[in-house]
PLY file of the C-alpha trace (Angstrom):
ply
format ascii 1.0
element vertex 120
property float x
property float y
property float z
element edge 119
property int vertex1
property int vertex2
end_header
-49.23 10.28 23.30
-46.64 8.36 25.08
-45.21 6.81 21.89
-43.92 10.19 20.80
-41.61 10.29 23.16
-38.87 7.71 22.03
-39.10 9.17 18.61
-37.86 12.70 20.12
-35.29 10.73 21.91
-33.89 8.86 19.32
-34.05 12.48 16.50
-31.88 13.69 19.30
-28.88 11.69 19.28
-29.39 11.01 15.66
-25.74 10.41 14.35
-26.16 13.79 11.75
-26.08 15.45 14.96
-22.40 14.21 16.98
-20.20 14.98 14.49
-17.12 15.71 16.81
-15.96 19.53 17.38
-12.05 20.31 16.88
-10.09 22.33 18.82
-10.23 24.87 15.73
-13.67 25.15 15.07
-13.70 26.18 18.87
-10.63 28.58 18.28
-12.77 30.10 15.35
-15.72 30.55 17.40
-13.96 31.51 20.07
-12.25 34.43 18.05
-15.73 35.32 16.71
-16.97 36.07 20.02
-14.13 37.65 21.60
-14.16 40.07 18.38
-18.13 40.90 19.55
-16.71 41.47 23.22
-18.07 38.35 24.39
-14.90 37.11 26.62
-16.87 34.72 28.71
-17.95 32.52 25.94
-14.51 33.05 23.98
-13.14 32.27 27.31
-15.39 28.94 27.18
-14.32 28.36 23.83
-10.46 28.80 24.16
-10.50 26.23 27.00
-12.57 23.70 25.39
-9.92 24.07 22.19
-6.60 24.16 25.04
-8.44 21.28 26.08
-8.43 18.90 22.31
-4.90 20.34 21.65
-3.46 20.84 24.64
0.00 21.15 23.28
-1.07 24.00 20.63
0.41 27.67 20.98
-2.44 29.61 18.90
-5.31 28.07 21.47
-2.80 28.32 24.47
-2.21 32.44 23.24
-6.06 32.80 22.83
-6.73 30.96 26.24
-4.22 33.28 28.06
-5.64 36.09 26.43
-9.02 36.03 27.47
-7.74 34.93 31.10
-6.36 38.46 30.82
-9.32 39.81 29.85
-11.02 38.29 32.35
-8.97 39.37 35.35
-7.47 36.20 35.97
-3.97 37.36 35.73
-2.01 34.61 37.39
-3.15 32.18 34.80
-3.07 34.37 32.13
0.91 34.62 32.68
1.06 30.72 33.11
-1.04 29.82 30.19
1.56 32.95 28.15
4.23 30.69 29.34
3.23 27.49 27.94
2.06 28.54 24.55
6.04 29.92 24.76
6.95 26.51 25.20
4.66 24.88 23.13
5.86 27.46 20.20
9.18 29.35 21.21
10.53 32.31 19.20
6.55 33.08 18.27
6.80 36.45 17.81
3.05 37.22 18.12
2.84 34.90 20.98
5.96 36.75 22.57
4.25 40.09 21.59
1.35 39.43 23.64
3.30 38.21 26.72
5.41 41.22 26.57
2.25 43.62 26.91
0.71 41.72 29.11
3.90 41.53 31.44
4.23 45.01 31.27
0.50 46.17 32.11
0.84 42.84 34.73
3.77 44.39 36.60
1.96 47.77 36.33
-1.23 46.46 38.17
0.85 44.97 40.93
3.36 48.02 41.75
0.38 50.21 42.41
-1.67 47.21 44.50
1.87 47.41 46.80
1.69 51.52 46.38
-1.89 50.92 47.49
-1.36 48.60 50.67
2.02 50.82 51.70
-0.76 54.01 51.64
-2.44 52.12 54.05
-5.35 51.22 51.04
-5.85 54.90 49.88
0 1
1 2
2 3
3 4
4 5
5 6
6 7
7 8
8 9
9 10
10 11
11 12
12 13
13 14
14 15
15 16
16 17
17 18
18 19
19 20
20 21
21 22
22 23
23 24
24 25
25 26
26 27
27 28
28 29
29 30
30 31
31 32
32 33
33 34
34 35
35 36
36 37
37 38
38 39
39 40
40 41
41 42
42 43
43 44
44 45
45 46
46 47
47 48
48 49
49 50
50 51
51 52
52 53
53 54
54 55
55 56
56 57
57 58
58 59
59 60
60 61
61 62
62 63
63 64
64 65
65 66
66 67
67 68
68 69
69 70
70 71
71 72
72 73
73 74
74 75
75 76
76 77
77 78
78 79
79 80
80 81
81 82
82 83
83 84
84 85
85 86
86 87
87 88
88 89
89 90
90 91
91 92
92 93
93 94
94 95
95 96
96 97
97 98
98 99
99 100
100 101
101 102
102 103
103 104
104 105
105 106
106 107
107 108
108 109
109 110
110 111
111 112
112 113
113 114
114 115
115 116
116 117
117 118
118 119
């Protein structure tokens, strides 16, 4: 009974099995997911894929996206910002920043109307 157990071990870090994930087989995952309304695990996915390329636009855009998605607005306009620099003149990248911006600035002109109505 007891010698089964190093077999299981060693079928599960058989070398079939680590064959090393890119940042776009995350990014392809990740848009799978996001596309089912699954923004946590896109939102996984995009940062692992940030993560392998750090310097690429398309997983910085998809990153900053779901941030957005997920309410995390602050680093949703940083991460915006970087895949700008990482890729500038992008106009799909731009695109995105623009709406975001706009529906950013929205959100935070009626949390001031808010607090100025005393919170009503």
């Amino acid at each position: 009974m007891f010698a089964a157990a190093p077999l299981l071990l060693l079928l599960a870090v058989s070398p079939a099995q680590a064959t090393p994930i890119t940042s776009d087989d995350e990014l392809r995952f990740g848009v799978e997911v996001a596309q089912k309304g699954l923004w946590r695990e896109a939102l996984f996915r995009f940062e692992q894929a940030a993560a392998l390329a750090p310097g690429d636009a398309k997983a910085l855009n998809n990153l900053a996206v779901a941030l957005e998605q997920a309410g995390d607005f602050e680093r949703a306009r940083e991460t915006y910002e970087k895949a700008l620099q990482a890729k500038p003149g992008n106009l799909y990248i731009q695109q995105n920043y623009d709406l975001f911006r706009e529906a950013d600035d929205k959100r935070n002109r009626q949390k001031k109307k808010k607090k100025k109505n005393g919170g009503r």
